[in-house]
N, C-alpha and C positions, 0 to 999 in steps of 0.2 A: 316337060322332060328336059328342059335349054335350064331351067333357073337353078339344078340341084349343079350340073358341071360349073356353070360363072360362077357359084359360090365358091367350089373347091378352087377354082382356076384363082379367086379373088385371095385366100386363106392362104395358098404356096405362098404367093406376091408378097402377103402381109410378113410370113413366118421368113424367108427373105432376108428381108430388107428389117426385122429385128435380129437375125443374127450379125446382117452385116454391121448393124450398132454394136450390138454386143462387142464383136473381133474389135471394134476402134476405141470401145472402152478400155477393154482389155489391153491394146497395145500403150493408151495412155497410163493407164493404172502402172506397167510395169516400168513404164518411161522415167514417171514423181518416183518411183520407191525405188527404182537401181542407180536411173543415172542423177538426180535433181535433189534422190533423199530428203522427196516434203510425202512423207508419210500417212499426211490428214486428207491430202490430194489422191492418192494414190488407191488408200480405202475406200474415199466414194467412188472411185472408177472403177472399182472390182464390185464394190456392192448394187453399183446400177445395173450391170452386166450380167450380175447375179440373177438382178431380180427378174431381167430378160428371160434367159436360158434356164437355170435353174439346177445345173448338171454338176458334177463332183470336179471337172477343170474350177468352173467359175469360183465356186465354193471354197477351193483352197487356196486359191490367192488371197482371200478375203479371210481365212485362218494363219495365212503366211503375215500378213502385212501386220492383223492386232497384233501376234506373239511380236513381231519386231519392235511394236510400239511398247512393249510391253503389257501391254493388254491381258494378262494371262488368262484368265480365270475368260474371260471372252472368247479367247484365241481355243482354248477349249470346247465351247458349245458351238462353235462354229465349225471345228474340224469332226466335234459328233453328229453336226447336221450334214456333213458330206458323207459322213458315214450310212447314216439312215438315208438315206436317198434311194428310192429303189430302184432296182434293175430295169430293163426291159422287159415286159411283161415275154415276149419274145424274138427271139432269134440273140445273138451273142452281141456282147453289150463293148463297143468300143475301146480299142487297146488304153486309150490317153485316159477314158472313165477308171479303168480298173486301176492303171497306176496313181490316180488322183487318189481314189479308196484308201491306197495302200500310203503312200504320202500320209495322208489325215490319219491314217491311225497310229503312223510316228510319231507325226509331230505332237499327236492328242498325250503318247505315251510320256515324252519329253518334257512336254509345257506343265503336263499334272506337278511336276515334280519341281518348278521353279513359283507353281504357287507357296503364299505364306497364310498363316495364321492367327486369328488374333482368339486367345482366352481369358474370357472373361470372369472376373470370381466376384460375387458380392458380396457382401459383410454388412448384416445389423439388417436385412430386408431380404423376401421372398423376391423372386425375377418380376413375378405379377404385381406386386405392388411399387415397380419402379419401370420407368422410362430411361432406356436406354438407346444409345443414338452413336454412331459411328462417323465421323466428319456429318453430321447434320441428317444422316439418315437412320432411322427407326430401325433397332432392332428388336425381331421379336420374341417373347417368353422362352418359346421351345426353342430358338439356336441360341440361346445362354447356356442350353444343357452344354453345349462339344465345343470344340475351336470352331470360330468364323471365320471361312476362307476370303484371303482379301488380298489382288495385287498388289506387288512387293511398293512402301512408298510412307511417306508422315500419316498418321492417323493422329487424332482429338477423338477420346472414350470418352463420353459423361452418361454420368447416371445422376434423375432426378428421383427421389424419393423422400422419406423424414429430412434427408441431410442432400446435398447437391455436392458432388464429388466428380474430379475428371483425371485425365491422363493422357500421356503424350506418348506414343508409342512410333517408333522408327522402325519400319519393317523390313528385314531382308528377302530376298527372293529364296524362297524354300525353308523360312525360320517360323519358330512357334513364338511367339511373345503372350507371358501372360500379365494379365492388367487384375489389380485387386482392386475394388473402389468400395470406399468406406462408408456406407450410407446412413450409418445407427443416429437415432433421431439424438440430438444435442441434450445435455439435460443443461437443465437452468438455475445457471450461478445467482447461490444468496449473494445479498446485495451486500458489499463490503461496508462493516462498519468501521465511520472512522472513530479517531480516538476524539475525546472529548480535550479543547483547547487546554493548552498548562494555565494555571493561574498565573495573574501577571506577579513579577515580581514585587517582593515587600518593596515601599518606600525607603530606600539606603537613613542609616543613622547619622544622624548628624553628632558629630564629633568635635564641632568647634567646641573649646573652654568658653567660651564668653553665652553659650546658652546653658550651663549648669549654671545651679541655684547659689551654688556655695558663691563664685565671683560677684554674681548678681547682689545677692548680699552684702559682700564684704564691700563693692564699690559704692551701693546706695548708700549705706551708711555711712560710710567716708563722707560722700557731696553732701547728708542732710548736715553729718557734724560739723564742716567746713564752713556752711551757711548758717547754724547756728551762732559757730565760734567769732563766726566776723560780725556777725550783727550784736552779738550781744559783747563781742571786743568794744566795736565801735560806741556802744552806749555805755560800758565803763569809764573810756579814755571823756568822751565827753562829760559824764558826772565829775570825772576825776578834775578837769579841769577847771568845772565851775566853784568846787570843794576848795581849789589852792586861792581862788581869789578873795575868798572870807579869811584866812588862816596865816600866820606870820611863824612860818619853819615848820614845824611839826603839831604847832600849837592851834588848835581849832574853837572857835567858841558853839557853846551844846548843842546850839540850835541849827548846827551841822552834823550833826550826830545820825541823824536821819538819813540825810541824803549819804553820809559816808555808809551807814550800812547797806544801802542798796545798792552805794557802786560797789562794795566788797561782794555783795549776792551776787551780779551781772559778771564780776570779774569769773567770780569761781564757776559758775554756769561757761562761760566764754573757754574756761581752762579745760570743764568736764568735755566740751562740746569739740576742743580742737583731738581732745586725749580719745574721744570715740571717734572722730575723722581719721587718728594715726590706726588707732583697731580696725577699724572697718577697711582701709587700704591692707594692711595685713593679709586681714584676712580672704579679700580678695586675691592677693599674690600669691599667698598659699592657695587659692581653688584654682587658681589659674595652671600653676606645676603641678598639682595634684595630674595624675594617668588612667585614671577612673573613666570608661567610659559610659557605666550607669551613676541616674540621679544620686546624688549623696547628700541631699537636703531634704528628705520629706522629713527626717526625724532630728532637725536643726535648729537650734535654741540659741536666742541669744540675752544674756541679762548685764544689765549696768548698775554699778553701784558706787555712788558718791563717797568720798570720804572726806572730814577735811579737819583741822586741827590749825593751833592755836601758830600763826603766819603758814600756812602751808594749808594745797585743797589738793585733791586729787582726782580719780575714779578708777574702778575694776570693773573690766567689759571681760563675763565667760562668756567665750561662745562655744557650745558644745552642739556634736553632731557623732551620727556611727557612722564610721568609717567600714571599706569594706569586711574587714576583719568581726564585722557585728560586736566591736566595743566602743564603748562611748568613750571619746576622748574630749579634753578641753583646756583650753587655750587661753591664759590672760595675758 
């Protein structure tokens, strides 16, 4: 009969001495958020207090102090849990409970109204076939259908699907912000063709005179006439010399007869041979001033011909070539 009263006697004690925690929670809670304004302090001392008592006082400090934080959408399910709290089963239920109630349903009214929204829209993907995530948290399928209510503050929207899209969104207190994110799967660029390198340019023409044909000509001929003219000068004037030491004026005996005809051959070859070194320089000084910058030799002819007569020798060097006019011209 002694053990059922120590229980009850032991339960009042308990029940006590957690209010009287609670009251020093409570004085501290309201201590941090009016006078100190550390608001992180202030919430756990209203929420331990809470979790003591359990009653619509405790309840609304602890919906007072999130809204301050701005905690909205918090600050909300917190003053609807003050609200569901139930009565007393019986007898009238505490003046300070009922205005607590009535508090939380203000404040519940108020706070609704300074939440924000985020709308989401996808493009190029169903919601089920993308991952979607709000600063790092998963949103799921069916709240893509409406706006996402979300205390006022920076968000990061990304959506992963065919394509990974995101968005920065700055949210007001009581604003709708909608976000499009573009997910349609990439299509895949042909590969650029490049163009095929230029060819290198032609080798430049060479334009010097001295590589056309016509100079080339006209000079060789000149140096072989010149080396003829002197070699076989030189074997005249010597015949010629040895001729005067048989002969007394003009008067020679027969059996020089010979040798003067050969120096008179050597002389006239020497004449022919200086008179085709004079053509041949010619005609190189003409290719030289010529302004032609195509070959003017492939169809270039040269002929020589002796003539000589009784004290007198000569020669006729044609040289003919087409000019660009495609007429043959020629030159002695």
């Amino acid at each position: 009969m002694l053990l059922p009263s120590l229980a009850s006697a032991q339960g009042t004690q308990a029940t006590k001495e957690a209010k009287e925690t609670a009251r020093q929670l409570m004085a501290e809670g309201r201590k941090a958020r009016d006078e100190d304004k550390d608001l992180k302090t202030a919430l756990d001392a209203f929420r331990k207090a809470h979790s003591i008592m359990k009653v619509p006082t405790t309840g609304l400090e602890v919906a007072r102090t999130l809204e301050a934080m701005g905690h909205y959408m918090e600050a909300v399910e917190a003053a609807q849990a003050v609200i569901d709290i139930p009565p007393p089963p019986k007898g009238k239920e505490p003046e300070p409970f009922v205005r607590a109630r009535e508090e939380a349903q203000k404040l519940l009214q108020e706070t609704k109204k300074k939440i924000g929204y985020i709308k989401i829209v996808l493009k190029g993907a169903k919601p089920d076939a993308v991952e979607v995530t709000i600063n790092d948290l998963t949103v799921s399928p069916a709240a893509l259908e409406g706006p996402i209510p979300q205390n006022p503050g920076k968000y990061t929207v990304v959506a992963k699907g065919p394509k990974t899209s995101s968005a920065e969104v700055n949210l007001a207190p009581g604003a709708t912000e909608e976000v499009t994110l573009d997910v349609t799967k990439p299509e895949k660029k042909k590969p650029v063709e490049e163009p095929p390198p230029p060819p290198p340019p032609p080798p430049p023409e060479t334009k010097s005179s001295f590589l056309r044909p016509m100079p080339l000509i006209g000079f060789g001929l000149a140096g072989a006439g010149l080396i003829a003219g002197s070699i076989t000068g030189a074997m005249t004037l010597s015949r010629a010399s040895t001729i005067k030491e048989g002969c007394e004026g003009d008067r020679c005996p027969r059996s020089k007869s010979r040798d003067i005809d050969s120096a008179k051959t050597l002389g006239l070859v020497s004449t022919v041979s200086f008179a085709v070194a004079g053509v041949g320089a010619a005609v190189g000084i003409v290719g030289l001033l010529m302004k032609s910058e195509k070959p003017q030799a492939e169809a270039a002819k040269i002929r020589v011909v002796p003539w000589g007569g009784l004290g007198s020798a000569g020669v006729i060097v044609q040289f003919l070539w087409v000019a660009t006019t495609g007429r043959p011209t020629e030159v002695r």
